[in-house]
C-alpha positions as CSV (number, residue, x, y, z in Angstrom):
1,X,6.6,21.0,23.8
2,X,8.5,19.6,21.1
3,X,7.8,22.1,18.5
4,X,9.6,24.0,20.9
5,X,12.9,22.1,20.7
6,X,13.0,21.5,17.3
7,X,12.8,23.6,13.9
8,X,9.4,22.6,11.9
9,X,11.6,21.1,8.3
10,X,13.3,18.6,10.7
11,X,10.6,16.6,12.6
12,X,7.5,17.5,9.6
13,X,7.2,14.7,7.2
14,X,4.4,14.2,4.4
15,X,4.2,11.3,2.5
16,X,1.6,11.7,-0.7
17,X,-0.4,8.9,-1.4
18,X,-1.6,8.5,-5.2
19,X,-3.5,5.7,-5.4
20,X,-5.1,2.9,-3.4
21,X,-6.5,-0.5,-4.4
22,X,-8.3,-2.5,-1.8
23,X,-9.7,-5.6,-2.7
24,X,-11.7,-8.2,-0.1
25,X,-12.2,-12.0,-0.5
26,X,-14.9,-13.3,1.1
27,X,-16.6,-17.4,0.7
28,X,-18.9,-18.9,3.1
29,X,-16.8,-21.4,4.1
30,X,-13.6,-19.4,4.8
31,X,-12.5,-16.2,6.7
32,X,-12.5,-12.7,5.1
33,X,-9.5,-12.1,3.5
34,X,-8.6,-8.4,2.5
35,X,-5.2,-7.0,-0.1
36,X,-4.3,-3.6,-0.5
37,X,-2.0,-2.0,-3.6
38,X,-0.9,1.6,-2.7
39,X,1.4,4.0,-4.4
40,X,3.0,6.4,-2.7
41,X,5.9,8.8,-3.0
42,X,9.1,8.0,-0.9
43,X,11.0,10.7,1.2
44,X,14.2,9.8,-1.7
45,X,12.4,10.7,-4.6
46,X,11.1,7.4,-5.5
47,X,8.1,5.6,-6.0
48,X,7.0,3.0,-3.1
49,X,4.3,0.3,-4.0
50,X,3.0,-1.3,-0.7
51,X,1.5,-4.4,-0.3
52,X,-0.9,-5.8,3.1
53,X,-2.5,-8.6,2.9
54,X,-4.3,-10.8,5.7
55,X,-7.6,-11.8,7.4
56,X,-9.5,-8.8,8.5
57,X,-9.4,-7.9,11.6
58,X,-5.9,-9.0,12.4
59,X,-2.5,-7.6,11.6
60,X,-1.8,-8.6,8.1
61,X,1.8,-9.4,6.5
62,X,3.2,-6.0,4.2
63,X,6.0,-5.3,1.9
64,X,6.8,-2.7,0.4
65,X,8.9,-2.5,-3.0
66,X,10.8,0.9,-4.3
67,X,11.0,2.1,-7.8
68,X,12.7,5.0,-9.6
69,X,10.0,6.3,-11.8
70,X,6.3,6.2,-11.6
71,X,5.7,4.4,-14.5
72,X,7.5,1.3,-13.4
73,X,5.8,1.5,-10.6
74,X,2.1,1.6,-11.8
75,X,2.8,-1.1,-13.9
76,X,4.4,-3.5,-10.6
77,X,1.0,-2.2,-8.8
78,X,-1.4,-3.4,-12.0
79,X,0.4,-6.8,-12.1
80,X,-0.2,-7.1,-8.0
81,X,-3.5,-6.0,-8.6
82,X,-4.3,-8.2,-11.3
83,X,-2.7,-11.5,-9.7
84,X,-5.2,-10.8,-6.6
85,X,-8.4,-11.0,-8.7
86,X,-7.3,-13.9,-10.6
87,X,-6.9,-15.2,-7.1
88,X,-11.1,-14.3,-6.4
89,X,-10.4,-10.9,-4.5
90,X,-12.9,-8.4,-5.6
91,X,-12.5,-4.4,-5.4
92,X,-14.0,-3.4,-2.3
């Protein structure tokens, strides 16, 4: 029905993801934790690196932080990724 109202270029949006980094933290004595690192192109021509973070299972906190090139943002995504294992998460 609403393909019908609307042109396709208007309501059709893609959103490529390049890379994803999940990592998990789990110890006996505490709850499993999870962090996720993703890159993904922007509908402005920019570079997006999101961040989630929580226990699994429940809704987690996110942010997400915009670059203008790709390099700048691979290298914000390594230093995330890196400051999560320091921290005892482990790729998943």
């Amino acid at each position: 029905m609403l393909s019908q109202l609307l042109p396709p270029r208007i309501y059709r949006v893609t959103i490529r993801c390049m890379a994803t980094c999940l990592l998990y933290r789990q110890t006996p004595a505490r709850v499993p934790r999870f962090y996720r690192v993703e890159l993904a192109m922007n509908l402005f021509s920019e570079v997006s690196v999101l961040r989630e973070w929580g226990v699994s299972g429940r809704n987690g906190q996110s942010v997400i932080n915009n670059f203008s090139n790709l390099r700048e943002a691979s290298v914000a995504a390594d230093r995330y990724r890196n400051r999560a294992l320091k921290r005892g998460y482990a790729r998943a």
